[in-house]
C-alpha positions as CSV (number, residue, x, y, z in Angstrom):
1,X,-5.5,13.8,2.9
2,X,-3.0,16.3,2.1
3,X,-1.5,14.1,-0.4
4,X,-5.1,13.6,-1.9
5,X,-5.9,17.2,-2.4
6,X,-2.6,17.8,-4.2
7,X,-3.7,15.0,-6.2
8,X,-6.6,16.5,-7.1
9,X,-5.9,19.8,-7.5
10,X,-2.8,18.8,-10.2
11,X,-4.6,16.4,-11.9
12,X,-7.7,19.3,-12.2
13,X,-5.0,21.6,-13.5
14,X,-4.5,19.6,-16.4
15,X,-7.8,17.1,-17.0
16,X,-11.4,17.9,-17.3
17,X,-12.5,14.8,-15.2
18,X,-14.6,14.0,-12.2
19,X,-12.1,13.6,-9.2
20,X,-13.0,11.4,-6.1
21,X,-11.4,10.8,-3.2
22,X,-12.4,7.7,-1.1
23,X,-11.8,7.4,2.4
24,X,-10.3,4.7,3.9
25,X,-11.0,6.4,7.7
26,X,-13.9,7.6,9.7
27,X,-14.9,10.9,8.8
28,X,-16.4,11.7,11.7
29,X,-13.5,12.4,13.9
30,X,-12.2,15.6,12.3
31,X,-14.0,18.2,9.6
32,X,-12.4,16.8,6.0
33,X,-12.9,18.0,2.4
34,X,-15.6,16.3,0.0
35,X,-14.9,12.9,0.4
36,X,-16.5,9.4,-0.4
37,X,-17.0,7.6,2.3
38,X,-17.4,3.5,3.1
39,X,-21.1,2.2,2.8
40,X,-22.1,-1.0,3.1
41,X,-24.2,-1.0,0.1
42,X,-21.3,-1.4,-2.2
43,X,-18.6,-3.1,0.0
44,X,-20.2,-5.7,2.3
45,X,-18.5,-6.2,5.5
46,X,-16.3,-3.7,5.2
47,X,-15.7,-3.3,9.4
48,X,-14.5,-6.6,9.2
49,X,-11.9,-5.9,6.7
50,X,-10.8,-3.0,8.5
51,X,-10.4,-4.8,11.4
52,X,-8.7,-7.4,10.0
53,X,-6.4,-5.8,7.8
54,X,-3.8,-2.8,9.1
55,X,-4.0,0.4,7.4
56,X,-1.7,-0.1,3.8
57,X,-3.7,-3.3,3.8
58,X,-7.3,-1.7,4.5
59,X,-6.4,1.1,2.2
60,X,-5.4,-1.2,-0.8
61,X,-8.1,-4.1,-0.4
62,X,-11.6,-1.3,-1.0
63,X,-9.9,-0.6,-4.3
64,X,-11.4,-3.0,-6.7
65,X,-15.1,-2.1,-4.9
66,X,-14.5,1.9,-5.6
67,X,-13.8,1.2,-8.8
68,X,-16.9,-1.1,-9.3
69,X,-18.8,1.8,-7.5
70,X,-17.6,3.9,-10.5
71,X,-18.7,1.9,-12.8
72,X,-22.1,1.4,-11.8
73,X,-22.4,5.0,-11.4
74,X,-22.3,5.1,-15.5
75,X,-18.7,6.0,-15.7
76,X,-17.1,4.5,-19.2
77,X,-13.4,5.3,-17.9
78,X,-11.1,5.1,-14.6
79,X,-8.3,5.7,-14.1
80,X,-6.9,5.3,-9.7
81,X,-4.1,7.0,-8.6
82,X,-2.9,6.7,-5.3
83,X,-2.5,9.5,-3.7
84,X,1.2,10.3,-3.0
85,X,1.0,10.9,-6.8
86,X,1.1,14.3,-8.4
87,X,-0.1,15.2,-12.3
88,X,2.6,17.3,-14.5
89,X,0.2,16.6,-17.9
90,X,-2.5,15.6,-19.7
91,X,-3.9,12.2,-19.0
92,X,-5.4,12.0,-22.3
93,X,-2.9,9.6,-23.1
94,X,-4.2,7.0,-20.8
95,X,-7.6,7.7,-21.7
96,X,-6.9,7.2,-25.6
97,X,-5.1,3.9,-24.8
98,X,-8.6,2.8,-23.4
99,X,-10.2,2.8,-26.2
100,X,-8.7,-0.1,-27.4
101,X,-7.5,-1.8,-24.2
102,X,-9.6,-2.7,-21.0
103,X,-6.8,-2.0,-18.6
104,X,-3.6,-0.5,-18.6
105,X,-0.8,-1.5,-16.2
106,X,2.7,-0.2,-15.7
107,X,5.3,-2.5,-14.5
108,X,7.9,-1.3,-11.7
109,X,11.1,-1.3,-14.5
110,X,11.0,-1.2,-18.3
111,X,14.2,-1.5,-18.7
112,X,16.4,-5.2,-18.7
113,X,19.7,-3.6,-17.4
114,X,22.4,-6.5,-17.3
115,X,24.4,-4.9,-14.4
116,X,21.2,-3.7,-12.4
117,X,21.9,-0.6,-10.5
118,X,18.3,-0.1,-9.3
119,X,17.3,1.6,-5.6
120,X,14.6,-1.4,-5.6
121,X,16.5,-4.1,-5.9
122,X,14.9,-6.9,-8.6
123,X,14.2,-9.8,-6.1
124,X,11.7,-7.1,-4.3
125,X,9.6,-6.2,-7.4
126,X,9.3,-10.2,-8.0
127,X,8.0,-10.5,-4.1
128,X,5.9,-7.5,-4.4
129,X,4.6,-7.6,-7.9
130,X,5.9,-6.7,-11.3
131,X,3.3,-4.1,-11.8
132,X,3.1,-1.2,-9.7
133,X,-0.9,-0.5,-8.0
134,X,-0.3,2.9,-7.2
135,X,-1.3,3.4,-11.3
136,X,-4.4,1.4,-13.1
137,X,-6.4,1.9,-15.6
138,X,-10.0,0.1,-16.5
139,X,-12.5,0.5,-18.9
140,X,-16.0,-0.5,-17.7
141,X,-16.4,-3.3,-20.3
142,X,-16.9,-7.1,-19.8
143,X,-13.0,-7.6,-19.3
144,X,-12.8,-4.5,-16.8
145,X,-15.9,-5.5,-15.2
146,X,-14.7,-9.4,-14.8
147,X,-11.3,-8.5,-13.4
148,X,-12.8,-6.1,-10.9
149,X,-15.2,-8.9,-9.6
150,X,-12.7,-11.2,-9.4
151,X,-10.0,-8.8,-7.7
152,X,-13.3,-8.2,-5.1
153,X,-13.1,-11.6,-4.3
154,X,-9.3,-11.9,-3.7
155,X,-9.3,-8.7,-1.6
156,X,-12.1,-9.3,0.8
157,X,-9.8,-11.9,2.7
158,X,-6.3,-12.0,1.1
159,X,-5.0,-8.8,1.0
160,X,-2.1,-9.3,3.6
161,X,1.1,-7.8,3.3
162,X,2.4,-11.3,3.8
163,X,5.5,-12.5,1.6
164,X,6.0,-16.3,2.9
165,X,1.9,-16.9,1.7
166,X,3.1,-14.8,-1.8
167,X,0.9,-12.0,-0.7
168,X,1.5,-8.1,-1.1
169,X,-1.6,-6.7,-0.4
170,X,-3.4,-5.8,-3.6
171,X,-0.9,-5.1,-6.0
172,X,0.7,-9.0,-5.9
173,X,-2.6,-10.2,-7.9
174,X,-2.6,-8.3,-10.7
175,X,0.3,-10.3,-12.4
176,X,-2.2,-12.7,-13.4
177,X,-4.1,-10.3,-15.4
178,X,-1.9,-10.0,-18.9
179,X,-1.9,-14.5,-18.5
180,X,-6.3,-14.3,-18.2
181,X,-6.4,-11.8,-20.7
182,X,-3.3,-10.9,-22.9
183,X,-5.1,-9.4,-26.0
184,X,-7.2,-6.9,-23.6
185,X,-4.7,-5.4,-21.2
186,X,-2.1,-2.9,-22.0
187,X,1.2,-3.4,-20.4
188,X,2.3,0.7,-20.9
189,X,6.1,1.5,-22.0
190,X,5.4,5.2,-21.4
191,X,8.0,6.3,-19.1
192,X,6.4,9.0,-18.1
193,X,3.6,7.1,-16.3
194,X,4.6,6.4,-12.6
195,X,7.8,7.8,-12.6
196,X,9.4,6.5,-9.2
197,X,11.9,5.8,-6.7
198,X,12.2,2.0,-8.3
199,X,12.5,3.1,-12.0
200,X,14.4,6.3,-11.4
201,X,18.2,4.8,-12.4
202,X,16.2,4.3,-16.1
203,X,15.3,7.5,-16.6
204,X,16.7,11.3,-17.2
205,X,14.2,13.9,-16.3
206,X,14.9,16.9,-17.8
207,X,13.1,20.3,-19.2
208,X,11.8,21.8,-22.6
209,X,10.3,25.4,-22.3
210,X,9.8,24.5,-18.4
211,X,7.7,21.2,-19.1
212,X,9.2,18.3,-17.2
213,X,10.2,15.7,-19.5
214,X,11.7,11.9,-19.4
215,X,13.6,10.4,-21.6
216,X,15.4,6.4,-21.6
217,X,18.6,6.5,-19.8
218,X,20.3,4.4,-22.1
219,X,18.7,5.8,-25.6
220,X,18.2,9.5,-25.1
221,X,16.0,9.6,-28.4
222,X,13.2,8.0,-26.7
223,X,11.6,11.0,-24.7
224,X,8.2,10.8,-23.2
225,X,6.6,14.0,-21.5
226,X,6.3,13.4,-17.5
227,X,2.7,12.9,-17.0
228,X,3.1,12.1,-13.3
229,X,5.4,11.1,-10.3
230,X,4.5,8.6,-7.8
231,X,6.0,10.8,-4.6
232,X,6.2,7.1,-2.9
233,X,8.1,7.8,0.8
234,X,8.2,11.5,0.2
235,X,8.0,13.6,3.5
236,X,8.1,17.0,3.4
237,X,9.8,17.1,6.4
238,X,12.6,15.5,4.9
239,X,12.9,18.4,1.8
240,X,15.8,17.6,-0.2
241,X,15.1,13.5,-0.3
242,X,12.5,11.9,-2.9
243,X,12.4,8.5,-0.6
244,X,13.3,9.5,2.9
245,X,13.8,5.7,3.4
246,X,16.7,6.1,0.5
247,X,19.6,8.7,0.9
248,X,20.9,7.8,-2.5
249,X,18.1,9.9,-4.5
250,X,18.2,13.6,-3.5
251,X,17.7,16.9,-5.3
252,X,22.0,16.8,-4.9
253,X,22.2,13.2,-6.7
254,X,19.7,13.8,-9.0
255,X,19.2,17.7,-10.0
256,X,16.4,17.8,-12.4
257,X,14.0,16.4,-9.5
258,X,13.9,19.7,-7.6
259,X,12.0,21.2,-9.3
260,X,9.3,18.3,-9.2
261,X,10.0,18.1,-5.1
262,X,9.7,22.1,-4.3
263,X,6.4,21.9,-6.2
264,X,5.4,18.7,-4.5
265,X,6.0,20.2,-1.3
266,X,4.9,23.5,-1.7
267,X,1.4,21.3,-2.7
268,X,1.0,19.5,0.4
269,X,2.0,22.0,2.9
270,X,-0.6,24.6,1.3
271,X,-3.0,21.4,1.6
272,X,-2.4,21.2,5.4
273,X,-0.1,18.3,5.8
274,X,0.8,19.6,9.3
275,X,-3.1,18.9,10.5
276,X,-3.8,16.3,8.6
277,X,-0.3,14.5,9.4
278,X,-1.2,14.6,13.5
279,X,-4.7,12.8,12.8
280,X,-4.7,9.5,14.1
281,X,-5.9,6.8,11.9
282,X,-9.5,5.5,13.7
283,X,-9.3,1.3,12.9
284,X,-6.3,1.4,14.9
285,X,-8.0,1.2,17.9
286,X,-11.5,-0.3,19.6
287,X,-14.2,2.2,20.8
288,X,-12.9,2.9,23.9
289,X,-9.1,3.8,22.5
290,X,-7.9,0.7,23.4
291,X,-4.9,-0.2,20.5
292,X,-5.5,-3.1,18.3
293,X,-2.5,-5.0,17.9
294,X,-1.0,-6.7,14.3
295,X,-1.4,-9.9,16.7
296,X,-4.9,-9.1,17.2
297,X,-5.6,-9.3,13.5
298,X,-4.1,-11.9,12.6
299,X,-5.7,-14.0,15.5
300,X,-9.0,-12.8,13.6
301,X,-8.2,-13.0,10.8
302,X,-7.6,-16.9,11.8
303,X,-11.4,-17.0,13.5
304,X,-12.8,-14.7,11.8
305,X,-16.0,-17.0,10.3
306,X,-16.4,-17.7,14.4
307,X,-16.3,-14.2,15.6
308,X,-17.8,-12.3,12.4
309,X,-21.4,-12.8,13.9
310,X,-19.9,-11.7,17.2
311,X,-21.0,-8.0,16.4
312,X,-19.1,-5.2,15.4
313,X,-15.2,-6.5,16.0
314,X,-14.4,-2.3,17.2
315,X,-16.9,-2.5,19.9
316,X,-15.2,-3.0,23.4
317,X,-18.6,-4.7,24.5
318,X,-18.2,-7.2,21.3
319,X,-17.8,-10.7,21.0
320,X,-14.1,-9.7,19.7
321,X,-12.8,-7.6,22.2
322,X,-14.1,-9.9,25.2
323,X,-12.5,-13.0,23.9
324,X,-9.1,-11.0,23.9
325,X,-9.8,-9.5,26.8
326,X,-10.7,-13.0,28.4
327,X,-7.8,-14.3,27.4
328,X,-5.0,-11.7,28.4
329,X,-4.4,-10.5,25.0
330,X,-5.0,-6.4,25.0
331,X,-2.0,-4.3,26.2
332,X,-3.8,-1.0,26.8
333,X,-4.6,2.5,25.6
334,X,-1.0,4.3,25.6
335,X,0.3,4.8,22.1
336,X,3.6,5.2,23.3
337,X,3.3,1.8,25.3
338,X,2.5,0.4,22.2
339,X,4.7,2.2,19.9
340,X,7.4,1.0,21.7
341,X,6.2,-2.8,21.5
342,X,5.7,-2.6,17.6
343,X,9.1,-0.6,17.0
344,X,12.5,-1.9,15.3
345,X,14.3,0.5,15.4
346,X,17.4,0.5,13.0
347,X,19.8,1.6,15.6
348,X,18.8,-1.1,18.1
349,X,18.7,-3.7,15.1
350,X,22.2,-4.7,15.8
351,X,22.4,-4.5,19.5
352,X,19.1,-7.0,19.5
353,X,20.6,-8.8,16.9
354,X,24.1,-9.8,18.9
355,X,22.0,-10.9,22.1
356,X,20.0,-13.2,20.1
357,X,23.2,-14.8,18.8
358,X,24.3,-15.1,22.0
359,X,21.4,-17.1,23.4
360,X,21.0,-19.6,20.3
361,X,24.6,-20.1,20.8
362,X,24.5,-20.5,24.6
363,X,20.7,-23.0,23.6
364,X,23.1,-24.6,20.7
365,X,25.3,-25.7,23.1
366,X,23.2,-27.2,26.0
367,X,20.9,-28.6,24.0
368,X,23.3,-29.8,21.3
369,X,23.3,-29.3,17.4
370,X,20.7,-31.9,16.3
371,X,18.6,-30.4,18.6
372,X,19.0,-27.1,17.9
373,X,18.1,-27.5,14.2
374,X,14.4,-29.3,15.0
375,X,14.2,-25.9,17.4
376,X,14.9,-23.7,14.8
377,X,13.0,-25.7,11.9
378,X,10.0,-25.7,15.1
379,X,10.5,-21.5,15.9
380,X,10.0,-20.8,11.7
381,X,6.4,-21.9,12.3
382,X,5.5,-19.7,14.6
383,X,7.0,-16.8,13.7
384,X,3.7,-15.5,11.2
385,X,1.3,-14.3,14.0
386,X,-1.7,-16.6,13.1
387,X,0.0,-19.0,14.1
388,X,-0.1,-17.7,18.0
389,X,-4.0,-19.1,18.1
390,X,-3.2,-21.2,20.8
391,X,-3.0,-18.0,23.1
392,X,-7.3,-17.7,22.4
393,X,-9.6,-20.0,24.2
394,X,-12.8,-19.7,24.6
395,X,-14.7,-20.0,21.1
396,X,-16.8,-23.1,20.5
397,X,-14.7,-26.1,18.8
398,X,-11.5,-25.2,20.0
């Protein structure tokens, strides 16, 4: 929410524009700012997705429905910015560019660098997507209005972050859109759109009279003014880093960002990151606090047309929570018991690593190496979660 606010407040600072900022929560736990909440009106079953989905998931799949909300509202022009995004300019730009295109996408790199020195390396933007959802821009015209309905479709059930089904939540999809329409969409070489962690090593920001400006790393001519950063894996807690996930980008590595990051910061602490930050996210747990686990959601998300007229899937006196419950599969209402289940920790990763090798080489041995290959060629197919629906019994046709 923090985030959001900053959002609005910098892209108010330099747009006249109605600002809305949907909510991908339940309100009623905590008093929040004006908001636009979930209604059922214009995103059917949209418990079911929350349930289903985890919170990146959740958050990205009710995008194409707001924007279809904003269209039927009258509204000629969107644009959606997610809200770890801050506005340094005008969007006008964007705007303009709808006037002859129905949606405007920028792609992760615009750059082809031979000898790719990239913080996101290339084989991630292909998994991921080649256009980066954080940014689009519709126009609410027959393309605009198609792709919407038919990003609505996609979303409502196959908006997993799930690589080995080719699946990044909503962002993976939209790389069919310049093949179904390549005359209507408007694949943007502005570099100062969605200035990031993953196209940083292609660009110089740098100043003129105090306005932050880009310009193409390896042809200087080519400036752009910076209309705004995507502040992906910034934490204000972690001040001098853009991607606290990345040590390599800092205000020491890379100068000309700190002025962006102080401002940034400065933003969301005003806005209340501290409160906001402590809020717990309310579809991650059932009525009565009990923790939904990832396993949980995938197992419904594998039964879901049996248990979606089971009643509401939060409700701990539901069809949903009684079949897990029935079949030994909720751990309880401690976070930290749970946090401690779902965490990898980097420095354990090694540590856990060695004692697995040890025990495929000790099962390698007794069991002997033809057999150990049909064991491991078995274990791949179980490691998605879905594929655990032999822990449920109880549903009809089993």
């Amino acid at each position: 929410m923090a985030q959001a606010l900053s959002l609005k407040e910098s892209t108010l600072r330099y747009n006249d524009v109605d600002f809305f900022i949907y909510l991908s929560d339940d309100k009623d736990q905590e008093s929040l700012p004006e908001v636009v909440t979930l209604d059922e009106s214009w995103i059917p079953h949209w418990k079911e997705m929350a349930f289903k989905y985890d919170l990146v998931e959740f958050s990205t799949s009710i995008k194409p429905f707001c924007i279809t909300h904003l269209f039927d509202q009258g509204y000629e022009k969107i644009v959606y910015l997610d809200p770890d995004i801050y506005v340094f300019n005008s969007l006008d730009c964007i705007f303009d560019a709808l006037d002859k295109k129905s949606i405007i996408l920028t792609p992760h790199c615009c750059l082809p660098i031979n000898d790719f020195d990239g913080y996101i390396p290339e084989e991630v933007v292909s998994a991921v997507g080649i256009y980066n959802l954080g940014f689009v821009a519709f126009k609410n015209d027959l393309v605009g209005q198609t792709v919407t309905k038919w990003w609505q479709t996609r979303l409502k059930n196959k908006c997993y972050n799930e690589r080995s089904e080719g699946l990044f939540v909503d962002q993976k999809w939209m790389d069919f859109i310049p093949g179904f329409f390549p005359n209507e969409i408007s694949i943007s070489n502005h570099l100062g759109l969605n200035v990031a962690l993953w196209n940083i090593h292609e660009r110089i920001i740098f100043y003129e009279n105090k306005i932050p400006m880009v310009k193409n790393r390896f042809n200087e001519s080519i400036r752009f003014p910076l209309v705004f950063f995507h502040f992906s894996g910034y934490d204000p807690y972690y001040e001098t880093l853009l991607d606290k996930r990345c040590n390599g980008v800092s205000v020491i590595s890379y100068p000309d960002l700190k002025p962006l990051i102080e401002e940034y910061r400065e933003s969301e602490m005003k806005n209340q990151y501290d409160k906001y930050h402590s809020l717990r996210y309310s579809f991650n747990n059932y009525n009565n606090g009990e923790y939904i686990l990832p396993l949980q959601r995938r197992l419904y998300r594998v039964y879901e047309e049996k248990l979606k007229n089971k009643g509401n899937p939060f409700d701990d006196e539901g069809g949903t929570y009684q079949l897990f419950k029935k079949n030994k599969l909720l751990l309880g209402k401690s976070p930290f018991e749970y946090k401690e289940v779902m965490s990898y920790k980097k420095k354990n990763k090694n540590k856990n690593l060695k004692k697995m090798h040890f025990l495929l080489k000790w099962l390698k041995n007794i069991i002997g190496l033809n057999s150990y290959l049909l064991f491991i060629k078995v274990a791949s197919q179980v490691v998605k979660l879905e594929n655990h629906k032999f822990l449920v019994k109880g549903l009809d046709n089993d």
